[in-house]
N, C-alpha and C positions, 0 to 999 in steps of 0.2 A: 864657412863650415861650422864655427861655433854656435851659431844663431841657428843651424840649420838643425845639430844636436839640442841644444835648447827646445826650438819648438818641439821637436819630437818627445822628448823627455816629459813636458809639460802636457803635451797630448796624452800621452800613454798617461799620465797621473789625474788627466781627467778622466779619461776611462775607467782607470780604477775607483773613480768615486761614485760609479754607477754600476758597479758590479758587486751583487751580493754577496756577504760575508761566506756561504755555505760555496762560494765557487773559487777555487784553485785558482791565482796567480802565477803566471810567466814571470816570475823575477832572470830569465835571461835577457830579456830586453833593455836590463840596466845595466850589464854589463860592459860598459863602457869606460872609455878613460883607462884610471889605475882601477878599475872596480872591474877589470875583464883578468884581474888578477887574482877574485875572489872566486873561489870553489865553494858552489855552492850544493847543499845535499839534494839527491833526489828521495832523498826520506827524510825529519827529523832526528838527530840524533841525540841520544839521551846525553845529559852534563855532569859534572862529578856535582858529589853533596858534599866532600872537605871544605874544611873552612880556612878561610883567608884572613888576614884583622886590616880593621877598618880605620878610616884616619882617626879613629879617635880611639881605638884600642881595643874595641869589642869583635868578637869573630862574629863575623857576616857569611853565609853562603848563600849559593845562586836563588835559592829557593826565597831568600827575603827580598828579591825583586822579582817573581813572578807578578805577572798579570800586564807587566811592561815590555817592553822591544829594550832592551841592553845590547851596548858596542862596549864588548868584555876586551879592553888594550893591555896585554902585560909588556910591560918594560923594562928598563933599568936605568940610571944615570949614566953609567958608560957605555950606554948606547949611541953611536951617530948617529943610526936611521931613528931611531926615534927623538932623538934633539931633535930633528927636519920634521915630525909626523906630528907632534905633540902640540904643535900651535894650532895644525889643522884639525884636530878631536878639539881642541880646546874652542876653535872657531863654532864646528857642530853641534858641540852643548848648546852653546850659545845661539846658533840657531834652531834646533831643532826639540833640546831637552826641554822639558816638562814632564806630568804626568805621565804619560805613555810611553815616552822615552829617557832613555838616560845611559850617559858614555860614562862607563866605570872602567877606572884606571886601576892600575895594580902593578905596583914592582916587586919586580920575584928575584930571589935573591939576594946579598949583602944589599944594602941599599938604606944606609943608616937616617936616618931623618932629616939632619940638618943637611944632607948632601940631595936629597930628593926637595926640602924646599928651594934648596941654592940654585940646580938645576929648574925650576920650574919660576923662580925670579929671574935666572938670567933669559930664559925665552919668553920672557910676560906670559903666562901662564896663571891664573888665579883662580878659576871656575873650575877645574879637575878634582879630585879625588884624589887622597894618598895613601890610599889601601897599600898594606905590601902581604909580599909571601913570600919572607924571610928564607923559610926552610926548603920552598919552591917545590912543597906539598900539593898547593893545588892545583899549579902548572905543570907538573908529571901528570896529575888524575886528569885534565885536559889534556893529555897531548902535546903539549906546549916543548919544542925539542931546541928554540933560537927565536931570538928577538929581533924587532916585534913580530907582535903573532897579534892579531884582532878577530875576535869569536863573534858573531853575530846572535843572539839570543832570544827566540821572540819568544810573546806573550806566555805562552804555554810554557815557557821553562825548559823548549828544547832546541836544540844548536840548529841555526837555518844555514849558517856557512861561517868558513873564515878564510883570511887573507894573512898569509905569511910575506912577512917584506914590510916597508913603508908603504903608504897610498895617500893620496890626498883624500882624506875623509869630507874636507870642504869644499869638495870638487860638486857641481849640480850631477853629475850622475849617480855619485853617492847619495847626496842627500834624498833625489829621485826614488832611490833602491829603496833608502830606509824609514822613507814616508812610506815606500807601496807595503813595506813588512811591515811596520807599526800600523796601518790603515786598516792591511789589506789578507793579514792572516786569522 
């Protein structure tokens, strides 16, 4: 049954690579796995412009990664579900970031620094990001009600969908969905 979602998954991503930019993607046909967890919009929907700081202390907003496909993960340290979620984003940088893409983390809320490196040492974790939103400023202006929450983001700078709960982000049906958004909008 895996090998049979497999090719399928791989089919549909050849397809997409001979379908013109100016034509509308079926992104329900990814929805598979934990990715049949994601709500996705049948419109764009605009993002907040509050600012978050960044791991290195400068405020960042969403608008300083447009032109890329972002997987926006807020989390927390005493989070479970995201202890279990956070090696899988960490996996899909790894496979999938570069230019065009890129998994921005953000813990919102207390989340004092040395307890957010401790936390991302004890799961091997090194490739993430440690943005936070202390004041959980721009996790209100998102929507953001419980963690985690994962905002999908494409190119354009507006929300294609999100996934409340844990998911395997390194699952092929993800990665499937988020080549077809990064590729395919």
């Amino acid at each position: 049954m895996r090998k049979l979602k497999s090719v399928l998954l791989y089919t549909a991503l050849g397809l997409l690579a001979n379908i013109g930019q100016a034509q509308s993607i079926d992104l329900s046909v990814f929805l598979q796995e934990d990715m049949a967890k994601l709500t996705l919009h049948p419109e764009p929907v605009a993002t907040s412009d509050v600012a978050f700081t960044s791991a290195d202390g400068a405020e960042l907003t969403l608008t300083d990664f447009k032109g890329k496909t972002i997987l926006v993960n807020f989390w927390a340290t005493w989070c479970a579900p995201c202890r279990k979620e956070m090696p899988q984003l960490s996996s899909l940088q790894a496979q999938l970031g570069s230019e065009p893409f890129e998994v921005v983390t953000i813990a919102t809320g207390r989340n004092p620094r040395p307890a957010m490196e401790a936390f991302f040492k004890e799961i091997g974790v090194d490739n993430l990001p440690l943005h936070t939103d202390a004041r959980q400023s721009f996790a209100r202006s998102m929507g953001v009600l419980g963690l985690p929450v994962t905002v999908i983001i494409g190119p354009d700078g507006f929300e294609v969908g999100r996934l409340m709960g844990d998911a395997d982000w390194a699952s092929e049906s993800a990665i499937a969905l988020l080549t077809a958004i990064t590729n395919g909008e």
